[in-house]
C-alpha positions as CSV (number, residue, x, y, z in Angstrom):
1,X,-23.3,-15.2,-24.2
2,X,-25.9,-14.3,-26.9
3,X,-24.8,-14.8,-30.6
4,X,-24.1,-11.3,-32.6
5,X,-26.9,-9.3,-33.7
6,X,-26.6,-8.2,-37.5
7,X,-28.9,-6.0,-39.0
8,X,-28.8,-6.0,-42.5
9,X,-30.0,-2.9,-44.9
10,X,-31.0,-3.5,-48.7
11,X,-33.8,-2.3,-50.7
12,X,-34.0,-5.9,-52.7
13,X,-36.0,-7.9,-50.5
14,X,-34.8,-11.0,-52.0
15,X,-31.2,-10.3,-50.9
16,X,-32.2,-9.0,-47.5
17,X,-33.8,-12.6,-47.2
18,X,-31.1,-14.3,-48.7
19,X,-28.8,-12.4,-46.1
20,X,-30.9,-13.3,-43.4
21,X,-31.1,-17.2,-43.9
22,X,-27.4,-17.3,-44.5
23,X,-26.6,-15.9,-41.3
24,X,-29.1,-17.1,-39.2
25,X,-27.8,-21.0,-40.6
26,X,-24.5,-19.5,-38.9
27,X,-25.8,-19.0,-35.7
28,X,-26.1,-15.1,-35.7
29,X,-29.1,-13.0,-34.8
30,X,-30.4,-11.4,-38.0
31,X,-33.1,-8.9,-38.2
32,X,-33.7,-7.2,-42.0
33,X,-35.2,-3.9,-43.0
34,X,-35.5,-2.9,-46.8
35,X,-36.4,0.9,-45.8
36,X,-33.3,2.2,-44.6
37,X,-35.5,5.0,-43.0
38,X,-36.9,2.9,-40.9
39,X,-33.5,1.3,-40.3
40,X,-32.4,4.4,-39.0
41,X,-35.0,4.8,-36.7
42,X,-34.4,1.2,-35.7
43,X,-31.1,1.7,-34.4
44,X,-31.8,4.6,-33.0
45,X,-33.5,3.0,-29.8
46,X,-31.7,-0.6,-30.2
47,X,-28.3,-2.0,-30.0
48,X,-27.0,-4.1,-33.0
49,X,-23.6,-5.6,-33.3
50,X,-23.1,-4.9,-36.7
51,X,-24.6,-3.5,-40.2
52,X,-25.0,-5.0,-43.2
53,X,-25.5,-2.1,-46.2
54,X,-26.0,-2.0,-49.4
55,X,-24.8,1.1,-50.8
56,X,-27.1,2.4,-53.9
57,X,-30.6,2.6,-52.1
58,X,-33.1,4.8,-53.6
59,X,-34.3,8.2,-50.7
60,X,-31.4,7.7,-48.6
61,X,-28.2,5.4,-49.3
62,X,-25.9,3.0,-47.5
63,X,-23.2,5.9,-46.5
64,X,-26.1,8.0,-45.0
65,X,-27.1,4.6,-43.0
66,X,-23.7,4.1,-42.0
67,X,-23.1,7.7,-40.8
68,X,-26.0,7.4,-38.4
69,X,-25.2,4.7,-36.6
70,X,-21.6,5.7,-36.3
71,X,-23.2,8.7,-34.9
72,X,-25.5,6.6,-32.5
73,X,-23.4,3.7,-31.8
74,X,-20.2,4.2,-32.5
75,X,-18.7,0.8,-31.5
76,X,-20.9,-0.8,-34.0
77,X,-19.1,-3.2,-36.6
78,X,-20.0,-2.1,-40.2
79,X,-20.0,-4.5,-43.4
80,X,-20.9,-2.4,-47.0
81,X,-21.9,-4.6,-49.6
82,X,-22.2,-3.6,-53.2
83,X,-22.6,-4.5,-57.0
84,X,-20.9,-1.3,-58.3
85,X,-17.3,-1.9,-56.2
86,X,-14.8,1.1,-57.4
87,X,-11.8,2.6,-55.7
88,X,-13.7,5.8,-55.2
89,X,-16.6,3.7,-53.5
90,X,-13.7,2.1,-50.7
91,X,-11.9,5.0,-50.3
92,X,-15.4,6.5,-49.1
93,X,-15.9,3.5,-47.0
94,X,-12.8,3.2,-45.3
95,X,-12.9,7.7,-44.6
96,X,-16.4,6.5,-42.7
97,X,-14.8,3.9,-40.5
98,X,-16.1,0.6,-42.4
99,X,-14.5,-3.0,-41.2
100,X,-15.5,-4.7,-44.9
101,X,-16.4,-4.6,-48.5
102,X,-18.2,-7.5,-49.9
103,X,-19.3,-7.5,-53.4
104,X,-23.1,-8.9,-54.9
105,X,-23.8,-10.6,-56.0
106,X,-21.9,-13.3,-53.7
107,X,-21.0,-16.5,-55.6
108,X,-21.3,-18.7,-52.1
109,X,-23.1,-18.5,-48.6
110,X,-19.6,-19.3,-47.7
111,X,-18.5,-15.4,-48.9
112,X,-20.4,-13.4,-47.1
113,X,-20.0,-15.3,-43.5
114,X,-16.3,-15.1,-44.1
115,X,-16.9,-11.2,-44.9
116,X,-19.1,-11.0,-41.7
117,X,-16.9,-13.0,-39.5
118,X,-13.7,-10.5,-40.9
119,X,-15.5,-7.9,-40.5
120,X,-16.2,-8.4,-36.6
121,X,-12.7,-9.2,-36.5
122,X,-11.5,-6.0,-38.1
123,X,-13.9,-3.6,-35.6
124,X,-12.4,-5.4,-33.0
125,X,-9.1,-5.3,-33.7
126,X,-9.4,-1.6,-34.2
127,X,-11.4,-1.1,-31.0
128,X,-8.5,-2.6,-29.0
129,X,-5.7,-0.5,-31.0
130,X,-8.1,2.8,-29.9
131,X,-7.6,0.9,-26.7
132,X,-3.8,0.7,-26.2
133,X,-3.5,4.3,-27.0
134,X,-5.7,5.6,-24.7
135,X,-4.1,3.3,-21.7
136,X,-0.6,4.4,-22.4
137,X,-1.1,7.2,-20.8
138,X,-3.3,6.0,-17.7
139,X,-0.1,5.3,-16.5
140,X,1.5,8.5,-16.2
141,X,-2.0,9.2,-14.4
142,X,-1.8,6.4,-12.0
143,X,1.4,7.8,-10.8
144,X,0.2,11.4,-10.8
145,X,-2.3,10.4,-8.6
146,X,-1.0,8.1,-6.3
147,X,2.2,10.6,-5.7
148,X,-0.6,13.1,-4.1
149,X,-1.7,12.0,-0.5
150,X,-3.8,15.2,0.2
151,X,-7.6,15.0,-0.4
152,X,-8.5,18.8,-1.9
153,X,-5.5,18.5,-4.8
154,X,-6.1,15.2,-5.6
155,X,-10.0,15.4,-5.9
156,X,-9.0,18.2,-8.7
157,X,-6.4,16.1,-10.3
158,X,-8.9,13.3,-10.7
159,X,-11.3,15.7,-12.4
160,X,-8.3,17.1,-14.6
161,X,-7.8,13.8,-15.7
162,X,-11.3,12.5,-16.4
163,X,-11.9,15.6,-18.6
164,X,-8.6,15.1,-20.2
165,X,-9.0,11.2,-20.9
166,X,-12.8,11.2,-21.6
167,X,-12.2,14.7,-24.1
168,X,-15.2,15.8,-22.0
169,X,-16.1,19.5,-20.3
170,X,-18.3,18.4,-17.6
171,X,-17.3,16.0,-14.7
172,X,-18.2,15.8,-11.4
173,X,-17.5,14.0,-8.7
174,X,-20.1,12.8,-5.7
175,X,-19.8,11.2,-2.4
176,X,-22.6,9.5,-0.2
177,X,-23.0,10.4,3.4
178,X,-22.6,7.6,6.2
179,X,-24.6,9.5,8.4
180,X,-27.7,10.7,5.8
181,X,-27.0,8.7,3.0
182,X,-27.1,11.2,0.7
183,X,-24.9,12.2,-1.9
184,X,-22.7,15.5,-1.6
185,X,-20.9,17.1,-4.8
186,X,-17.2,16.8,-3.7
187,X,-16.0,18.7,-6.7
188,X,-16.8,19.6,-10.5
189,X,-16.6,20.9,-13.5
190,X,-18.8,22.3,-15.6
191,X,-22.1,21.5,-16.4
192,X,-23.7,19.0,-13.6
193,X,-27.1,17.3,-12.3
194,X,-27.9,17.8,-8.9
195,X,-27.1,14.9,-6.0
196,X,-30.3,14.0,-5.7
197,X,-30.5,13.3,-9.5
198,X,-32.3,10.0,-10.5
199,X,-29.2,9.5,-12.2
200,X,-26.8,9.1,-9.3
201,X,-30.2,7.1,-7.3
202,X,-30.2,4.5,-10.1
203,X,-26.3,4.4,-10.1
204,X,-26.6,4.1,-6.5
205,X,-29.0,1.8,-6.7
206,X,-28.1,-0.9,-9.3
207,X,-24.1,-0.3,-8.5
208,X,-23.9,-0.3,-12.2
209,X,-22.3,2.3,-14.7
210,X,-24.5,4.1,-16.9
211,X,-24.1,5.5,-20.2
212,X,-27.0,7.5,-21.6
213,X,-26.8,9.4,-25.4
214,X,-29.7,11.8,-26.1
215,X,-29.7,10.1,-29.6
216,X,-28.6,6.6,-28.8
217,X,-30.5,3.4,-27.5
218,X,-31.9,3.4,-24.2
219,X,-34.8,5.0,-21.7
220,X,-36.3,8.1,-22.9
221,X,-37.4,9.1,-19.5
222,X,-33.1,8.4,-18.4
223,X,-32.8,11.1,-21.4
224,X,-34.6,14.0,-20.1
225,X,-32.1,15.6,-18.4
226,X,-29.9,15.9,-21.1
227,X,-32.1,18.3,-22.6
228,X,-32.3,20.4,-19.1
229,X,-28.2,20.5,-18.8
230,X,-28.3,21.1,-22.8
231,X,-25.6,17.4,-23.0
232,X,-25.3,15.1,-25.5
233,X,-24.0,12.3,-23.5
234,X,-23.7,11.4,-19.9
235,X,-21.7,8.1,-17.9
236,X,-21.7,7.8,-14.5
237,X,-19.8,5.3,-12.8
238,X,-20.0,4.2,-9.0
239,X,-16.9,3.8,-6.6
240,X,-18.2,1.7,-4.1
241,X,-15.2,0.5,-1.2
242,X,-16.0,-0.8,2.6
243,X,-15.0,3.1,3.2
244,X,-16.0,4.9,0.1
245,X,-19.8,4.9,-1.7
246,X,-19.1,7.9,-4.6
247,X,-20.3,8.2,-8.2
248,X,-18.1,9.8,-10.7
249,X,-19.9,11.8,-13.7
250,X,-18.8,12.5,-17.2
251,X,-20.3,14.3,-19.7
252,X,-20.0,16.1,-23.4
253,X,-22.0,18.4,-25.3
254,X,-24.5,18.1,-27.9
255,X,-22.4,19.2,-30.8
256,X,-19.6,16.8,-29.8
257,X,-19.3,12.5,-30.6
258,X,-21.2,11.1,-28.2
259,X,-19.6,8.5,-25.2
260,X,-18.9,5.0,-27.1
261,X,-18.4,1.2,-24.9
262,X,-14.8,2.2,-25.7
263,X,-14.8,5.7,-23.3
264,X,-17.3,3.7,-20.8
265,X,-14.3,0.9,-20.3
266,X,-11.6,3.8,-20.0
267,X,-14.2,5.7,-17.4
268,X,-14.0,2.6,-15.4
269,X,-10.7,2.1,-15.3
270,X,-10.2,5.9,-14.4
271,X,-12.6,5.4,-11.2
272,X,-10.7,2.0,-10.3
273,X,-7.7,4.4,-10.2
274,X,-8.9,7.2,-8.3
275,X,-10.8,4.5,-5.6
276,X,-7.4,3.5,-4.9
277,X,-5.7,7.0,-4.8
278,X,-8.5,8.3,-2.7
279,X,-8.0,5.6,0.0
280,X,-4.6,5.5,0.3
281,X,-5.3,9.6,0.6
282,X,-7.8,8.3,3.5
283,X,-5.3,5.9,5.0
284,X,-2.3,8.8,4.7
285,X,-4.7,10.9,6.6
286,X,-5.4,8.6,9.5
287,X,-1.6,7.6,9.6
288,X,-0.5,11.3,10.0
289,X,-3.0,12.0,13.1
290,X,-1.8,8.9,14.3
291,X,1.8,10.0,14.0
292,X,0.9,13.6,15.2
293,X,-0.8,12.3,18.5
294,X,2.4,10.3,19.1
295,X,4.4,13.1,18.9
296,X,2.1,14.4,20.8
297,X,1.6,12.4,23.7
298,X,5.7,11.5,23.4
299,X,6.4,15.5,24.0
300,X,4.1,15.2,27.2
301,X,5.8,12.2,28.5
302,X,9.2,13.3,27.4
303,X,8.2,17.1,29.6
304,X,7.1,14.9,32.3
305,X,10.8,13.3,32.4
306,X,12.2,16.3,32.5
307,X,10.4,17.6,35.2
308,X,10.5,14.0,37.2
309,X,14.6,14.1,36.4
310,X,14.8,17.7,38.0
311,X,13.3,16.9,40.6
312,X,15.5,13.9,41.4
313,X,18.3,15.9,40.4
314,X,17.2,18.7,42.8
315,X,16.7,16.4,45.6
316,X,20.0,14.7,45.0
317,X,21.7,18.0,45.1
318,X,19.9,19.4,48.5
319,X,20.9,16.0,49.7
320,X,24.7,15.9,49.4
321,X,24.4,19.8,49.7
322,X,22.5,19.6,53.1
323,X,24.6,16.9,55.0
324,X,27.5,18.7,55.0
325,X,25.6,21.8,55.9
326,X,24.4,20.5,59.0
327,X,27.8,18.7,60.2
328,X,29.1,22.0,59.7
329,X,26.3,23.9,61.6
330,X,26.4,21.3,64.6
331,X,30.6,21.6,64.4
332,X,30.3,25.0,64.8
333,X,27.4,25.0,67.4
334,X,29.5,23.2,69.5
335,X,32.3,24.8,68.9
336,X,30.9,27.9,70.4
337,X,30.1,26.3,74.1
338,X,32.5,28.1,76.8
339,X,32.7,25.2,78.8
340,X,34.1,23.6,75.5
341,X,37.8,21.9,76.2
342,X,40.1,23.9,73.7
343,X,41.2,20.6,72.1
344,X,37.7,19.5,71.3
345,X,37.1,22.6,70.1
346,X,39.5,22.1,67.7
347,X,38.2,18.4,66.7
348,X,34.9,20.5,65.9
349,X,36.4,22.9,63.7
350,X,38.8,19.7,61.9
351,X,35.6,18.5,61.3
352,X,33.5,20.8,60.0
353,X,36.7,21.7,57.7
354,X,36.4,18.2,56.5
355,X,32.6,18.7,55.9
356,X,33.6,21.8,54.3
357,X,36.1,20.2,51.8
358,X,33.3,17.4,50.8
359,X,31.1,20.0,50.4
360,X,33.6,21.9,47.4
361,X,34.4,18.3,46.3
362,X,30.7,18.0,45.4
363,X,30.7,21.1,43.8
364,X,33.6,20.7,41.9
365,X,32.6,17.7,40.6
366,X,29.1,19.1,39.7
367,X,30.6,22.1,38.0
368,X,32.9,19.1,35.8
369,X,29.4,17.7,34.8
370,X,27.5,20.3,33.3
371,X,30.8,21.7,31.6
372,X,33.4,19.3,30.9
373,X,35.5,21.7,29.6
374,X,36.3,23.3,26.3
375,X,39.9,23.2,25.5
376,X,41.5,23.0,22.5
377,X,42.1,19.1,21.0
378,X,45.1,18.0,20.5
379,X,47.0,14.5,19.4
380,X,46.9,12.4,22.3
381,X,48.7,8.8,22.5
382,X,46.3,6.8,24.6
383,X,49.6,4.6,25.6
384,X,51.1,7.5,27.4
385,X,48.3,8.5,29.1
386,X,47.5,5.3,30.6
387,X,50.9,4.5,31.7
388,X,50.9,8.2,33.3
389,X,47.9,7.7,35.4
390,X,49.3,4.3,36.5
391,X,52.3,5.5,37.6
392,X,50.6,8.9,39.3
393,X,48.5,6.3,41.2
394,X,51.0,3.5,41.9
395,X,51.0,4.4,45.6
396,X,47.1,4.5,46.2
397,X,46.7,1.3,44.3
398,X,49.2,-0.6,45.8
399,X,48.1,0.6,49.4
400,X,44.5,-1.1,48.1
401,X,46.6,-4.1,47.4
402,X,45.0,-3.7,43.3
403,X,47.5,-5.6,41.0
404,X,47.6,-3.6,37.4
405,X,48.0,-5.6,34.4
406,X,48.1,-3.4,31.7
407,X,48.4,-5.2,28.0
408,X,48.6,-3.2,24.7
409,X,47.4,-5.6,21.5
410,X,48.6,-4.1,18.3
411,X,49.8,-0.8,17.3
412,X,47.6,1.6,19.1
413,X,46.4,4.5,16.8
414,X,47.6,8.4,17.8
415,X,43.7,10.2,18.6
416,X,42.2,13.9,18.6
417,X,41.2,14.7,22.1
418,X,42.0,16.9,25.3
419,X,45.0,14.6,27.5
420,X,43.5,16.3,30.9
421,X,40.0,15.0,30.4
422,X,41.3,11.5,29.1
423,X,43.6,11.3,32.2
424,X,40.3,12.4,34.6
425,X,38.0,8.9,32.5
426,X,41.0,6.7,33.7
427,X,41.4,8.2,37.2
428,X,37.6,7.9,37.8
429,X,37.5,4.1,36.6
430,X,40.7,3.2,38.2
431,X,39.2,4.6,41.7
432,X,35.8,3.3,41.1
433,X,37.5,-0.5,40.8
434,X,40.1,0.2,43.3
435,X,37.6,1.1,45.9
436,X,35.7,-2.3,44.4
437,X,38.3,-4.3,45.8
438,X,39.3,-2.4,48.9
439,X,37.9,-5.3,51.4
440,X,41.3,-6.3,52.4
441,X,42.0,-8.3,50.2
442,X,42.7,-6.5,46.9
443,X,42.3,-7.7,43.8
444,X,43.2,-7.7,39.9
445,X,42.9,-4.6,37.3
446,X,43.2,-5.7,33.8
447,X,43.3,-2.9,31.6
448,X,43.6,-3.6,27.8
449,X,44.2,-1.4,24.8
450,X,43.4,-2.0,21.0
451,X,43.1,-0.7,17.5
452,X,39.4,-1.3,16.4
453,X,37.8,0.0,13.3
454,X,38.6,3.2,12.5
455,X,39.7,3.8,16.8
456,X,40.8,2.6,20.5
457,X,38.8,0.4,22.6
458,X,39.9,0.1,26.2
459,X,38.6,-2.3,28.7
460,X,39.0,-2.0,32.4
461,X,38.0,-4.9,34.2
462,X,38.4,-5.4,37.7
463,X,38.0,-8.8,40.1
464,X,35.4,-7.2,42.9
465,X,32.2,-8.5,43.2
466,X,30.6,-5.9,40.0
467,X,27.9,-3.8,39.6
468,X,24.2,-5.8,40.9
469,X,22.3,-5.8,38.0
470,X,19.3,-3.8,39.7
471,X,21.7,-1.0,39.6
472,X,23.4,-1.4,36.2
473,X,20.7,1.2,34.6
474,X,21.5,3.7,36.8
475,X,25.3,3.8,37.0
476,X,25.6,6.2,34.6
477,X,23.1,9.0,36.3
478,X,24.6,11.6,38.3
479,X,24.6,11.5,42.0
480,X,24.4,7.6,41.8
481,X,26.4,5.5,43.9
482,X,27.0,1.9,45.0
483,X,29.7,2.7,47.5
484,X,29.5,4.6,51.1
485,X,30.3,8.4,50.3
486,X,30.5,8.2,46.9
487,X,29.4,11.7,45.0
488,X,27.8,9.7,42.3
489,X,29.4,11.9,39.9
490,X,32.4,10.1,38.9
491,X,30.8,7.8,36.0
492,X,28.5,10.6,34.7
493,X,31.2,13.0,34.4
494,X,33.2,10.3,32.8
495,X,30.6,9.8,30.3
496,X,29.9,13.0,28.8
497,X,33.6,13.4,28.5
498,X,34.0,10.2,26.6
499,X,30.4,11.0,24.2
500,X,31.7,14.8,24.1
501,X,34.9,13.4,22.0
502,X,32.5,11.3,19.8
503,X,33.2,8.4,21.3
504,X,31.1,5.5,23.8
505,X,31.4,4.3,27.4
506,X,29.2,1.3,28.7
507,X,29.2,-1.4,31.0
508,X,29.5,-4.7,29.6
509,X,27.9,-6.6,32.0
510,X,28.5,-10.5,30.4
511,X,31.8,-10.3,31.4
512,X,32.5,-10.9,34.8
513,X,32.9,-11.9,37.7
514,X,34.1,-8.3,38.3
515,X,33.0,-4.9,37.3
516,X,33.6,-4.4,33.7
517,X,33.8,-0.9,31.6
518,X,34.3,-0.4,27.7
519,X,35.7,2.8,26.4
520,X,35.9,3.5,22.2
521,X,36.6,6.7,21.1
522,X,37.7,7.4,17.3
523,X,41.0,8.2,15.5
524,X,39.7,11.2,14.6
525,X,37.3,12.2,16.7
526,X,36.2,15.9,17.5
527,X,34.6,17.4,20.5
C-alpha cells in the first residue's frame, strides 16, 4: 500500500519545509502549499489523507481551510497546528471535526510525527465509531429483507432502506437484460439518470463502485450530469451474481453533505444484502412454480386414479352383478320348457334362488362398504366380544376342523365403539382364516389380545398357507379375492370399520407361515 499523503498548509515557508522534511524522513507523502487559496483548490481535484494547518494565515485562515475540505473530503484526517493555543481556539477545532492540536513552535521532530501519527489514529477511530452505528441497524434490514420473498415489495423495501441508510432522496435501482444487455430501471426514487447513462456503462464496465461529488476530486466530464439532475453527489454500485448483473444508484442534493468513503462502504454492504435477498426472492420464485406444477401434475394423476379405480370398480360390480344374472336367466329359460320334468324344473328354480340370494349377498355387502353404519358408540369390552363371536361360530369352525386359541395378556382396556360392527371385523377375519384352512385338514387360529399405548391390539393369526405376496397390496380393495366365490368385500368392509373408529388394520406379512392380521383401535376412540 502507498504511505499517507499529508498536505500541510502554513504561510511561513520555513515551517512548511521544516514540516515537509520531518515527515517525509517518516516515510509519509508530503506535498506543502503556503497559499492556502491555492490549497483549496488543490484539494478540490486531489485526494489527501490528511491536513496539516496552521491557523492564523493572512486572506483566508486555517478554520476556512479546514471547512473546505470537510466539505470536499470529508473522511480526510485533520491536524491544526498553532502558536497562539487557547481554549476558545480547541473548542473551535474540535465543533469543526479536528483529530489534533499541536502547538509551534515544536521542540522535537519527534512532536509533531507523534501528533500526526495520533491524529490518523483519532480520524480513524472515529470513522469506525460512525461505523458501528450505522451497522446496528443493517441488521434489522437484513431481516426485513430476507423475511420478503416477493420481487415487486421487496425491490421497494430495498429502495426504502437505501434512502433511509444513505440520508439520500434519490435511488434507483437497474437491472441488465440477458437477452439485450441493456439496462432496465427496475424501480426508483426520485431524481435519476437514464439506463443508458455513461454512469451505469462505466459501472458496468469496470464492475467497480463509483462515487462522484460535483465539488470533490475526480473526472470533470464523470461530473456533468450532476449539474443536469441538479445533485450534489452520486454512488453507484454494481450487483453482479451468475443470475443477477444490476447497479444500484444513490444520490443527494446540492445543498446537502456530500457521499464520504464511510456512506460508499455502507452502500456496499446494502447491495451485498439486497443481492442476497433478491436471489433467494428468485430461488422462492422457481421453487413455488415447481411446487405448483407438482400439485399440478399430482391433481391430474390423482383424477386419472379415480377414473382408472371406477372403472375397476364398475367392472367388478357388472361382474359379480352379471353372473348371477345370467344363471338366473338360463334357470329360468329352462325352467319354462314344457317338455321340462317337474322335478328338474324345480332344480332350475333352487337354483336360480341360490343365484338370487348371492346376488343380495353382494349387495348387501356393497351397501356395508360405502356405509358402515352410523350408530351411536358405546363402551365396548373387546373380551366379550371376542369370546361371543367364538362361541356364535363354534359349530362352523369346528366343522372346518380350525382349533381356536384365544389368549388375553394383561388387563385389556374397556373402548368407545359400535359392538355390532366390532363383532362383523371378527366374523369376517375368523371366516377368511377358516376358509384358509378348509383343505381337510384344518388348522390353528391364534387370536391374541393386549393393552398397547393408549389401546387394544388384536392379532389373528392362522396356520394356512397366507396371503402370496403378489396379492398382499390388493387385499384390502373391494371385490378382491384369493378364494373361489369370495365377494371380495369382506376385508374392505372390515377396514373402513376399523379406520372409521380411529383405529388400523394391516397385514403383517413377516409373520408366518400362515395368514396374519393386526387390528389397534384406541381407548377412546370416536367414529
Amino acid at each position: 500500500m502507498d504511505s499517507p499523503f499529508v498536505f500541510v498548509v502554513d504561510d511561513e515557508p520555513g515551517i512548511a519545509l521544516l514540516c515537509e522534511r520531518l515527515l517525509k524522513r517518516a516515510g509519509y507523502q508530503v506535498k506543502t502549499e503556503t497559499d492556502p487559496r491555492k490549497a483549496i483548490q488543490y484539494f478540490e481535484e486531489h485526494p489527501i489523507d490528511l491536513l496539516l494547518v496552521d491557523i492564523r494565515m493572512p486572506g483566508v485562515d486555517g478554520f476556512e481551510v479546514i471547512h473546505q475540505i470537510k466539505h470536499h473530503q470529508p473522511d480526510a484526517a485533520v491536524l491544526i497546528m498553532t502558536g497562539h493555543g487557547t481554549v476558545e481556539t480547541a473548542i473551535r477545532a474540535l465543533r469543526q471535526g479536528v483529530d489534533g492540536l499541536l502547538l509551534k513552535p515544536f521542540g522535537q521532530g519527534s512532536d509533531l510525527i507523534d501528533a500526526v501519527k495520533q491524529a490518523f489514529l483519532d480520524s480513524q477511530q472515529k470513522q469506525d465509531a460512525a461505523r458501528t452505528r450505522t451497522l446496528r441497524p443493517l441488521f434489522s434490514v437484513t431481516e426485513s429483507l430476507l423475511s420478503e420473498t416477493r420481487r415487486e415489495p421487496l425491490l421497494d423495501l430495498i429502495i426504502n432502506a437505501i434512502c433511509e441508510h444513505l440520508n439520500c432522496n434519490h435511488t434507483a435501482c437497474y437491472q441488465k437484460s440477458t437477452d439485450t444487455k441493456t439496462f432496465n430501471l427496475l424501480a426508483s426514487k426520485g431524481k435519476f439518470p437514464q439506463p443508458s447513462s455513461d454512469w451505469i456503462s462505466l459501472v458496468d464496465t469496470s464492475s467497480a463502485p463509483l462515487l462522484i461529488n460535483a465539488n470533490g476530486p475526480g473526472d470533470t466530464s464523470l461530473k456533468a450530469p450532476l449539474l443536469d439532475l441538479e445533485l450534489g453527489s452520486v454512488i453507484l454500485v454494481p450487483i453482479l451474481r451468475p443470475n443477477m448483473n444490476m447497479v444500484l444508484y444513490a444520490a443527494r442534493d446540492v445543498n446537502v453533505p456530500a457521499f464520504r468513503e464511510s456512506d460508499l462502504e455502507m452502500f456496499q454492504i446494502l447491495a451485498r444484502q439486497a443481492a442476497v435477498a433478491l436471489e433467494n426472492s428468485r430461488l422462492y420464485a422457481e421453487q413455488l412454480d415447481y411446487v405448483r406444477k407438482v400439485e399440478e401434475s399430482q391433481k391430474a394423476l390423482l383424477q386419472a386414479e379415480k377414473m382408472a379405480a371406477a372403472g375397476r370398480l364398475s367392472a367388478s360390480i357388472a361382474h359379480e352383478v352379471n353372473n348371477p344374472l345370467q344363471a338366473v336367466q338360463n334357470c329360468l329359460h329352462l325352467a319354462g320348457r314344457d317338455d321340462l320334468p317337474e322335478e328338474k324344473r324345480k332344480e332350475y328354480f333352487n337354483l336360480a334362488r341360490t343365484e338370487l340370494e348371492r346376488l343380495m349377498l353382494t349387495t348387501r355387502r356393497m351397501l356395508d362398504f360405502y356405509r358402515p353404519g352410523a350408530t351411536v358408540l358405546e363402551k365396548v369390552d373387546i373380551k366379550e366380544v371376542l369370546q361371543y363371536v367364538l362361541n356364535l361360530m363354534s359349530k362352523q369352525l369346528a366343522e372346518s376342523h380350525v382349533k381356536i386359541k384365544l389368549e388375553f395378556a394383561g388387563e385389556i382396556p374397556v373402548i368407545m365403539a359400535v359392538g355390532s360392527q366390532m363383532q362383523q371385523v371378527f366374523i369376517n377375519l375368523s371366516l377368511n382364516a377358516a376358509d384358509a384352512m378348509s383343505d381337510g385338514n384344518g388348522g390353528i387360529l391364534q387370536i391374541t389380545a393386549r393393552p398397547l399405548g393408549d389401546g387394544v391390539e388384536i392379532i389373528f393369526q392362522d396356520s394356512g398357507p397366507g396371503i402370496p405376496e403378489e396379492k398382499q397390496s390388493n387385499i384390502f380393495e373391494p371385490f378382491f379375492s384369493t378364494k373361489d366365490g369370495g365377494t371380495g368385500l369382506g376385508l374392505t368392509v372390515s377396514y373402513n370399520i376399523v379406520t372409521a373408529h380411529g383405529g388400523t388394520l394391516e397385514y403383517i406379512s413377516e409373520r408366518g407361515p400362515g395368514a396374519c392380521f393386526r387390528i389397534f383401535l384406541p381407548a377412546g376412540g370416536e367414529q
